[in-house]
C-alpha positions as CSV (number, residue, x, y, z in Angstrom):
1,X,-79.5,34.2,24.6
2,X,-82.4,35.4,27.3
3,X,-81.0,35.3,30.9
4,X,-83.9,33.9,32.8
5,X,-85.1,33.6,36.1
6,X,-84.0,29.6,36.5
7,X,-80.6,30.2,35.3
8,X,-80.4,33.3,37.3
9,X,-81.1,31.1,40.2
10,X,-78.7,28.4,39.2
11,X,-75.7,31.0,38.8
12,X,-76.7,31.9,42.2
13,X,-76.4,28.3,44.0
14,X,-73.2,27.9,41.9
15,X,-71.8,31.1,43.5
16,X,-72.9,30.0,46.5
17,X,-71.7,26.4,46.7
18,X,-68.1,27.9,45.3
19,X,-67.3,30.3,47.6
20,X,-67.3,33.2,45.2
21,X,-68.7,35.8,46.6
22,X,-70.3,38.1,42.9
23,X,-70.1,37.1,39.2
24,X,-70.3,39.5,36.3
25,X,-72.2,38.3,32.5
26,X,-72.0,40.5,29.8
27,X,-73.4,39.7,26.5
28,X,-75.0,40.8,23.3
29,X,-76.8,43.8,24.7
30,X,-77.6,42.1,28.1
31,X,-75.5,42.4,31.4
32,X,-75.9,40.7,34.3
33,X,-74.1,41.5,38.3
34,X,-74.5,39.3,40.9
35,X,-73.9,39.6,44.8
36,X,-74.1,37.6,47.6
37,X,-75.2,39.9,50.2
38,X,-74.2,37.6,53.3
39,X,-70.6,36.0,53.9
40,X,-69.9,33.0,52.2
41,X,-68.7,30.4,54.1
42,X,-66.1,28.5,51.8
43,X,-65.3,25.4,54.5
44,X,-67.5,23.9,57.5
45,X,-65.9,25.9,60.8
46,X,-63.4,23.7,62.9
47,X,-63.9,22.9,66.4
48,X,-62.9,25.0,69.1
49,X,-59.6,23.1,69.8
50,X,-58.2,23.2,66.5
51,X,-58.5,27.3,66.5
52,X,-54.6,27.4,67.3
53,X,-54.1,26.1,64.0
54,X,-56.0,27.8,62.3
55,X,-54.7,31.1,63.2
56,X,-51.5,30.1,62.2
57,X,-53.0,28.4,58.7
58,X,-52.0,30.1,55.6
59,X,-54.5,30.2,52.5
60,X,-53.2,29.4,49.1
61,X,-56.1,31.4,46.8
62,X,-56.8,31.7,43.0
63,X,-54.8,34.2,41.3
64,X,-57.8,34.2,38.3
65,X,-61.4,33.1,37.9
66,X,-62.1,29.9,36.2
67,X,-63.0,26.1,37.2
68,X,-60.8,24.2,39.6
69,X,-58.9,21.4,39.3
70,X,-57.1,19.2,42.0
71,X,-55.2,17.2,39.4
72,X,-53.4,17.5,36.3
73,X,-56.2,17.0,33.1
74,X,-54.0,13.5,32.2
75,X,-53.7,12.1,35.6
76,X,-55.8,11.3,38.4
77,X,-53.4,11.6,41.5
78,X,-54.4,15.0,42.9
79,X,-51.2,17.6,43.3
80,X,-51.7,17.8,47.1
81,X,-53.6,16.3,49.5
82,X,-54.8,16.8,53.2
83,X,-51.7,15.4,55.1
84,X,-48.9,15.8,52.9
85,X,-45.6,18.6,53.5
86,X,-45.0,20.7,50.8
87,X,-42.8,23.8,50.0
88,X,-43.4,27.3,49.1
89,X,-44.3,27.6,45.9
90,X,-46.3,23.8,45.3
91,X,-48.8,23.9,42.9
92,X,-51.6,22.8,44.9
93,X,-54.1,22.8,41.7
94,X,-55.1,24.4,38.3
95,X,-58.0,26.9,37.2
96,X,-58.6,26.4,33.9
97,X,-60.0,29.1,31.8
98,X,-60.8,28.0,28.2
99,X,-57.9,26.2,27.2
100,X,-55.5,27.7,29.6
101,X,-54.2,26.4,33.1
102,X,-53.0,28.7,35.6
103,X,-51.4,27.3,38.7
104,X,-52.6,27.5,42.1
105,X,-49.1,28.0,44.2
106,X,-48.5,27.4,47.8
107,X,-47.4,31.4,49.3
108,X,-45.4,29.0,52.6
109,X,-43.7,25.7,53.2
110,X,-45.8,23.9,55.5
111,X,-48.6,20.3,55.5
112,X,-51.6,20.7,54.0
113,X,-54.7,20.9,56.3
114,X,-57.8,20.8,53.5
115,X,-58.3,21.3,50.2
116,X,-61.3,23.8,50.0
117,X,-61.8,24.1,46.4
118,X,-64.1,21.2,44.7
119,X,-63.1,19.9,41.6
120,X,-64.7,21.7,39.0
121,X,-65.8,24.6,41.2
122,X,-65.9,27.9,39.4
123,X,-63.3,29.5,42.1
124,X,-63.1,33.3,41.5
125,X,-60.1,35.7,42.2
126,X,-59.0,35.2,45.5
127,X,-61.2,32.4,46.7
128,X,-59.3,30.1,48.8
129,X,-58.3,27.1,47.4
130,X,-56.5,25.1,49.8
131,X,-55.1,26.1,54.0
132,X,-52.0,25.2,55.3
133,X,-50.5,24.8,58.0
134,X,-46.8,25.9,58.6
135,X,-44.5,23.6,60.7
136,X,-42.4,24.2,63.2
137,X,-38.4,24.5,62.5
């Protein structure tokens, strides 16, 4: 398979559009790296207001690269959603990778403020996935 300049170009607004910030393609003979070479952006900035919240938020992240999903593959209630309290250790979604699902876990206790992740994103390790906000005891 020839890695060409279209698909190089759509690998690129993928990245871009996920959040992730480089990709590595080996095959057959052929590699391919690439970098975004500016910070990416993974949610629309808050207003100025809300910057109390956010300094508090935690960020659960993507402990492997794969495709994200906010629900379970046999149901279509998402795991979290903006709004709703959840404990440490909530699966907030899934990356799948092939045929395997790896859990996307809450690190605190706290309400959930966004999900960040799209469904079907390709997230990659680390990319932020959902941010949380802890509550007061």
């Amino acid at each position: 398979m020839t890695i060409d300049l279209p698909t190089i170009e759509r690998l690129a607004g993928m990245l871009e559009r996920s959040g992730v910030a480089a990709i590595e393609i080996e095959e057959a003979g052929q590699s391919l790296k690439l970098v975004m070479d500016r910070p990416i952006a993974a949610a629309p900035a808050r207003a100025a207001s809300a910057s109390a919240v956010d300094d508090a938020s935690v960020t659960a992240k993507a402990d492997i690269a794969g495709h994200f999903l906010a629900a379970h593959p046999w149901r279509a209630k998402p795991f979290v959603e903006p709004g709703q309290r959840i404990e440490a250790g909530a699966i907030i979604g899934l990356v799948k990778v092939g045929l395997i699902y790896a859990p996307v876990v809450a690190p605190a206790a706290g309400i959930v403020d966004t999900v960040i992740a799209e469904t079907g994103a390709l997230v990659g390790y680390g990319s932020p996935v959902a941010r949380i906000r802890p509550v007061a005891a």
